[in-house]
C-alpha positions, -999 to +999 in steps of 0.1 A: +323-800-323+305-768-337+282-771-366+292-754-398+282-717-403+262-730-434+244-755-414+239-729-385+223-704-416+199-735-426+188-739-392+180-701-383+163-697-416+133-727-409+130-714-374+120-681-390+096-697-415+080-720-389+058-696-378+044-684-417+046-718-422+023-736-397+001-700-403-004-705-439-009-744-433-039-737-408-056-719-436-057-745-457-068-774-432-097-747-418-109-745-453-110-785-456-125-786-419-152-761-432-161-776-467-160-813-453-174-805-424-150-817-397-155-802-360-124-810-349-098-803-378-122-765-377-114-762-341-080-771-342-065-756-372-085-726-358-068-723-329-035-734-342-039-703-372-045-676-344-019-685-318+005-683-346-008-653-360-006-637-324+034-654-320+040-636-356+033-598-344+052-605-311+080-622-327+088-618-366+069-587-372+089-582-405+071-614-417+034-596-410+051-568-428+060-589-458+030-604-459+007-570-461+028-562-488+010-593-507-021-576-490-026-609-470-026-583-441-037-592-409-074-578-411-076-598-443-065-629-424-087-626-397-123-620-423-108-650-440-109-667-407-141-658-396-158-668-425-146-700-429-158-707-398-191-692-408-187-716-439-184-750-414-206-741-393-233-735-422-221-769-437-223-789-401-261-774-401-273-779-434-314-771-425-325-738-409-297-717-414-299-684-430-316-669-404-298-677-379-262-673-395-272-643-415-272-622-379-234-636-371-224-625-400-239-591-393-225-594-363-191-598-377-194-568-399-204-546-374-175-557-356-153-552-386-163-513-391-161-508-356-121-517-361-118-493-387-135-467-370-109-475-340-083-473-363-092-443-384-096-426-348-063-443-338-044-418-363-063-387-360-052-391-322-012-396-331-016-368-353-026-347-326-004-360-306+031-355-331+040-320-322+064-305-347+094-301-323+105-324-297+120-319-270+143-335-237+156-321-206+131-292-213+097-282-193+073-286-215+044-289-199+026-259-211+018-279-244-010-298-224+011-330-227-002-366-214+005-399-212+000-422-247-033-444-245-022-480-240+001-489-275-026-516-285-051-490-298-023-470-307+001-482-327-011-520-329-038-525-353-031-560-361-024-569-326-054-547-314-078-565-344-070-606-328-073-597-294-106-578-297-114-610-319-105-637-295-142-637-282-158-637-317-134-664-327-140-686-293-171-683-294-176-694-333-156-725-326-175-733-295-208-729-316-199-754-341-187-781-315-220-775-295-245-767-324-256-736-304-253-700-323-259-683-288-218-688-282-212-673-312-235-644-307-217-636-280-187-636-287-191-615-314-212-589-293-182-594-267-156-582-292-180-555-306-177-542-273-141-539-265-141-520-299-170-495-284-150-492-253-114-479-272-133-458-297-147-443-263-109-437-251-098-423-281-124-397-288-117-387-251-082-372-263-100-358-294-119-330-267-102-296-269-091-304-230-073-334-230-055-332-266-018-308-268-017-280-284-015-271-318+013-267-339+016-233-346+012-231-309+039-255-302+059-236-323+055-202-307+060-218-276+094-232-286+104-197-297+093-183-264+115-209-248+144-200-269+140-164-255+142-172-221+168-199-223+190-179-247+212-207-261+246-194-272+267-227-283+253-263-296+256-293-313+237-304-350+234-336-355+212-356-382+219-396-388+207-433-391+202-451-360+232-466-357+251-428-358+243-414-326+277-427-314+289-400-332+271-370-315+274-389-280+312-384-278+308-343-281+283-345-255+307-344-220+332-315-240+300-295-253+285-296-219+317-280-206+317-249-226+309-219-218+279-204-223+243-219-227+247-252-247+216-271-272+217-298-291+197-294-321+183-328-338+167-334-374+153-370-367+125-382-338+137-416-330+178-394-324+162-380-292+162-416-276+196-421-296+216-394-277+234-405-243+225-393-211+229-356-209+216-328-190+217-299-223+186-294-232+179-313-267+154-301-293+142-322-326+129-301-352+123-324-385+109-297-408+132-275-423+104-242-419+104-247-386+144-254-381+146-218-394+131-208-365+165-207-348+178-180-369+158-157-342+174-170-315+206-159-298+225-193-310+253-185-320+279-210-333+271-251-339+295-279-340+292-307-361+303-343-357+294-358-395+285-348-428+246-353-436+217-343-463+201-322-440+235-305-426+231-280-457+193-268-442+208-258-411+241-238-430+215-215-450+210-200-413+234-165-417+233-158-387+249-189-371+285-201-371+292-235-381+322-256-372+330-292-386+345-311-355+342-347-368+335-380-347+371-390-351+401-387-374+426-412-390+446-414-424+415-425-446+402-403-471+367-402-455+386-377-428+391-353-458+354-350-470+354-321-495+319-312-477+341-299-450+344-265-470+307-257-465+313-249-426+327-215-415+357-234-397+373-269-395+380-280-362+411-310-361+428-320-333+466-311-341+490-308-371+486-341-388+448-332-395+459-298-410+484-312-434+459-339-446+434-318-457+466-293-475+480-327-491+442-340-501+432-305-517+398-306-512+392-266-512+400-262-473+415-229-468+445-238-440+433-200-422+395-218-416+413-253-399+421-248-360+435-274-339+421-280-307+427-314-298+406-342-288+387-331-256+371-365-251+404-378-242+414-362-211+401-395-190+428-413-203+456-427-183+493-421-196+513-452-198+529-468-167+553-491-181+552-530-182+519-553-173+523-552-132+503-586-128+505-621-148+479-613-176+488-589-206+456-576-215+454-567-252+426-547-264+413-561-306+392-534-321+385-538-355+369-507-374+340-516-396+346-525-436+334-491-449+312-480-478+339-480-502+346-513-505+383-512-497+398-544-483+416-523-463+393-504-443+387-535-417+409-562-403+381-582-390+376-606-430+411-614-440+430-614-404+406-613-374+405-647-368+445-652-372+444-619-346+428-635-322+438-668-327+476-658-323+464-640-289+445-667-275+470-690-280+496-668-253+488-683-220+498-648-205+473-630-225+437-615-216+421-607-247+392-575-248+374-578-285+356-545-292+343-548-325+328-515-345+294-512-341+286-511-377+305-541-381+290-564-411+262-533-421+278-536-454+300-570-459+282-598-447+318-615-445+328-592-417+296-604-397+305-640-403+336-633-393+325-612-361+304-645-348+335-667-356+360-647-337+333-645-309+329-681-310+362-689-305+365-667-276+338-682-257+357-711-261+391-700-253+370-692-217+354-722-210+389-740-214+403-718-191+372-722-165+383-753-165+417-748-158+408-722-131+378-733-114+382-723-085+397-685-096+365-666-092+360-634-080+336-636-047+298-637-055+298-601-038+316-588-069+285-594-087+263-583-064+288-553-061+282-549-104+241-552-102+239-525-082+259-501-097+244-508-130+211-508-111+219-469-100+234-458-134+209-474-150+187-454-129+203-417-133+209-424-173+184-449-187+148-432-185+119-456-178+092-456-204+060-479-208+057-496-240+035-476-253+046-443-242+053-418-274+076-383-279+047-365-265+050-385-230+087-390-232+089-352-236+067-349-202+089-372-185+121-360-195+118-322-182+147-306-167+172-327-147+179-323-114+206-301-098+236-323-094+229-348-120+255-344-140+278-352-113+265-382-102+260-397-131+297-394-136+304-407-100+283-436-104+301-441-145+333-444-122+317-468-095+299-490-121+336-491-144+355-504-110+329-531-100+326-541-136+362-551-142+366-566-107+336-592-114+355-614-134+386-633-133+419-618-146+419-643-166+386-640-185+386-628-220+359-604-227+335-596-257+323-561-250+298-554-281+275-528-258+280-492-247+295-500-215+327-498-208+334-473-233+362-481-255+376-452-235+374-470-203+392-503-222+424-480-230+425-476-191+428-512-186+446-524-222+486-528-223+485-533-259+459-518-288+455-539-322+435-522-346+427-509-378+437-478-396+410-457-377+401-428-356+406-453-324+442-456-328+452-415-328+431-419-295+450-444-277+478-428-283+469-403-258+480-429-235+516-436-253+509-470-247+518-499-273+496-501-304+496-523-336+479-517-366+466-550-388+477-544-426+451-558-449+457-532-474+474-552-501+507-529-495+541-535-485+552-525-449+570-494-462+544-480-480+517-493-453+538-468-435+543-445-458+508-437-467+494-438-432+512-422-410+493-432-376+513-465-386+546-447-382+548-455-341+534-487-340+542-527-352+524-536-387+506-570-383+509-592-413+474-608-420+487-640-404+496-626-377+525-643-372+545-613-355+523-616-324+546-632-303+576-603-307+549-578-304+540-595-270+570-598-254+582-559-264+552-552-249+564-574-212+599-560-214+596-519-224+636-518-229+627-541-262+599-513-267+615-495-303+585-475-306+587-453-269+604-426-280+579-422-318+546-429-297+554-395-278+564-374-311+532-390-331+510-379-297+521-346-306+520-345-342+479-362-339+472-347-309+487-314-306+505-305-275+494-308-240+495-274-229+470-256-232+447-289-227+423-295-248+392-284-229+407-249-228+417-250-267+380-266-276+362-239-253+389-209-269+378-218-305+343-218-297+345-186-278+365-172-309+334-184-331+310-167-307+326-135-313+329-139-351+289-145-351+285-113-325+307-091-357+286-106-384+253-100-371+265-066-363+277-059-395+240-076-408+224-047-386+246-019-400+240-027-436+200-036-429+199+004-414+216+016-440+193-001-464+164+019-445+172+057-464+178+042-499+142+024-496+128+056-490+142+076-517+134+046-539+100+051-524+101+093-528+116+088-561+087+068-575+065+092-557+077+122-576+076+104-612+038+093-605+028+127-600+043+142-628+026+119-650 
């Protein structure tokens, strides 16, 4: 039987406050070890203090964070340390000792300004190191880029401060079990040292040779680039870290434009965010330099969400700017007002026209073009009936929202009744996809989201048990580690642990010729062997990036879901979808006010119209819906012909030329400002000599 979530909350909260725990508890026995004296509770609650301390910035580094904020930092830890060994070892010797402890204690101060030089010397070098643009899939090796020194004298002061301290601390305790100060002494010089040794590395990068360039020189290098690259189309994107979802659906339809694609970035840590591409990506977190781009040849960016920093980039005139979103459904968050600030709104048919017209938000119906949802072209139509004994129904909950609305997210009052209504259906293979944002803002939707998991790991093991011997052949697995082995290899980059933007950006130059292509060979491969690894039986919780929900339309028969941007995507498909009503409303208006609803079933919050929903899905002629799916398609969707691609690449070639006539029309009227100056100038001229 499974312990209680409360119970299960008890238990993970005093595994994380063992560690803080046992820390401050070796404090206070040193202290009685060092006033007593007693060698051995010294020694041991020594020991016991710095092994945790060291466990702490590996594991629970938000507890050392918490704990500098009461200043108990770690270089205040470690003095206290040291000197309450100093303290027992004076007490163990009460005769003879200041002469011989007063040069440890030196010792230890010397030691301790040496870490603060390290560290002072530590920054200086990240400064010169932080570049004000960064960049991917880009040569950039005329900056004088190098690999990062290791991260411990880095970016790990506390870390770097009780490793260079080990010898000091070994060799204080072995002093006061032997009585001989010569340990200590050496220890201490020992540490001393390896501080000597990484304030040599770091001033190394400081010489004029070994450091990058400066900024203004990155800068003018970046503009240099621009020239020669010539960028004409691109993406702006500027989020948290859980966002870049958003940007990495555009990337595969941006890449396939015309022209000479960027993607233009606001935050560092985004850069890593982004999905495997091969357009070259550039970060540029200060607005002065941003405007750099208004130089360049850009001319047109697409945006996939609403930010703070979205209004920097639209002060740039001579840029087009087109609001594409990262998904549309009937919520009111798809009919920002902000959406008036671009030069164009890009939807993908006639439903997303008539939203913005009925939520009269200041769109002007001339600046909205429909161009489909390009994304969606790897989705297979629907063929008809389950062909083999499992129905496999894809749950995917959206996430609960900022607003609050019950609403916005099955996953609180009717995800558990969802899935347990599906697990119960021998026939059914169940594929939970929960939003990735899922609990951020309810912690009731994360409870939830373990439950439901919970209960699907134990729906499996029951049917292991049932089917033990219907396994797929250990070669299937084998077959699935080395495809994800070779995607892995052409889309996850291999960094050290200490590497930074400045040696990511050396790494990451230009990609090969033919990347792009195998990458979305190997995507194909590594999708094949992953859903032949398991059982047809086996329900799956896919809370990762791979397979893309994309990939689990391919293999769903039936979609249950939320009011969200992932339902007017499966219906590309025309397959079977139901929509979870949590809303508080009746069916009608459920229906009425959201009309994605319109061409599939509305689940109750119990769930109890499951079964029917199952077994229209297992005979199609009891399939009501058929016939709306294919008109909603349309309405969402917008037609077929042209296909997206071409209606995407037609608007942005449209923008292109509507940037070309503006600049021109900037030129004209900048010329024509030339002979009114000089009049003005003349004119002045004239009056100054007459008086």
């Amino acid at each position: 039987m499974s312990a209680s979530p409360l119970s299960a909350r008890l238990r993970t909260a005093a595994a994380r406050l063992l560690l803080p725990t046992v820390l401050a508890l070796s404090f206070a026995v040193q202290a009685v070890g060092a006033l007593y004296p007693s060698v051995p509770l010294l020694v041991a609650s020594t020991a016991v203090g710095l092994a945790a301390d060291i466990a702490l910035h590996r594991w629970q580094r938000n507890i050392t964070t918490a704990l500098g904020k009461l200043h108990a930092t770690v270089f205040v830890r470690q003095v206290v340390r040291d000197l309450l060994l100093v303290t027992g070892l004076i007490r163990i010797e009460e005769q003879d000792y200041e002469t011989r402890y007063l040069a440890l204690v030196c010792g230890l101060l010397v030691f301790y300004a040496l870490h603060f030089t390290c560290q002072a010397l530590a920054i200086v070098v990240r400064r010169t190191r932080t570049l004000p643009v960064v960049t991917r899939n880009i040569d950039a090796s005329a900056l004088r880029l190098s690999p990062a020194l290791p991260a411990l004298l880095m970016q790990r002061a506390g870390q770097r401060l009780l490793t260079f301290g080990l010898p000091s601390t070994a060799g204080l305790l072995i002093t006061a079990v032997t009585g001989s100060a010569r340990w200590a002494a050496a220890g201490i010089a020992l540490s001393a040292a390896f501080a000597v040794v990484a304030i040599g590395m770091l001033l190394l990068r400081l010489l004029p040779g070994r450091r990058p360039v400066a900024s203004e020189q990155a800068l003018e290098w970046f503009e240099a680039w621009l020239a020669e690259y010539q960028p004409t189309v691109g993406m702006y994107f500027s989020g948290g870290t859980s966002s870049a979802y958003q940007a990495n659906m555009w990337l595969e339809p941006l890449a396939r434009l015309e022209g000479r694609p960027l993607i233009v970035l606001r935050e560092r840590f985004m850069v890593r965010q982004i999905a495997s591409t091969d357009i070259p990506i550039v970060c540029l977190p200060k607005v002065a330099d941003l405007m750099r781009v208004e130089q360049s040849t850009l001319k047109m960016l697409i945006h996939p969400s609403n930010s703070g920093k979205t209004s920097q980039v639209l002060r740039i005139p001579t840029i087009k700017h087109a609001f594409v979103n990262h998904g549309e459904s009937d919520k009111l968050s798809s009919c920002n007002p902000y959406a008036k600030a671009y030069d164009e709104v890009w939807v993908a048919g006639p439903a997303a026209r008539q939203r913005y017209a009925l939520a009269d938000v200041g769109i002007d119906d001339r600046d909205v073009v429909e161009i489909g949802r390009p994304q969606l072209d790897a989705i297979e139509p629907y063929a008809g009936a389950p062909a083999g004994p499992y129905t496999t129904v894809l749950y995917a909950p959206t996430w609960e929202g900022w607003d609050g609305n019950p609403g916005n997210t099955s996953i609180i009052e009717a995800g558990e009744n969802i899935v347990r209504a599906l697990l119960a259906d021998a026939g059914v293979r169940l594929l939970y996809k929960p939003h990735p944002l899922t609990g951020s803002v309810d912690p009731r939707a994360a409870t939830a989201n373990a439950r439901i998991q919970e209960m699907i790991r134990a729906a499996n093991a029951l049917r292991a048990a049932e089917h033990p011997d219907a396994r797929p052949a250990p070669s299937a697995a084998a077959e699935l580690a080395q495809r994800t082995a070779e995607l892995d290899r052409l889309t996850t980059p291999s960094f050290r642990a200490g590497a930074d933007d400045a040696e990511r950006m050396l790494l990451q130059s230009v990609p090969e010729p033919g990347r792009a292509a195998a990458v979305a060979a190997a995507t194909a491969a590594w999708e094949a062997a992953h859903w032949a690894s398991f059982p047809a039986w086996e329900h799956r919780i896919i809370v990762g990036a791979r397979p893309t929900v994309y990939a689990c339309f391919n293999v769903a028969d039936l979609l249950v879901s939320d009011v969200s941007s992932v339902i007017s995507d499966y219906l590309a498909s025309e397959k079977p979808y139901a929509v979870a009503n949590t809303s508080g409303l009746p069916e009608q208006d459920f229906r009425a006010t959201f009309p994605t609803v319109r061409a599939g079933a509305v689940l109750t919050p119990d769930a109890s119209g499951m079964p029917a929903l199952l077994e229209s899905v297992r005979q199609p002629e009891k399939d009501t819906c058929a016939e709306a799916r294919t008109e909603l398609k349309l309405h969402l969707l917008g037609p077929s012909d042209p296909p997206s691609v071409v209606r995407f690449n037609e608007a942005a070639r449209a923008l292109c030329a509507a940037a070309d006539e503006h600049r021109a029309g900037m030129a004209v009227r900048a010329l024509a400002a030339i002979p009114s100056q000089r009049d003005a100038g003349a004119t002045l001229d004239s009056e100054h000599v007459r008086g």
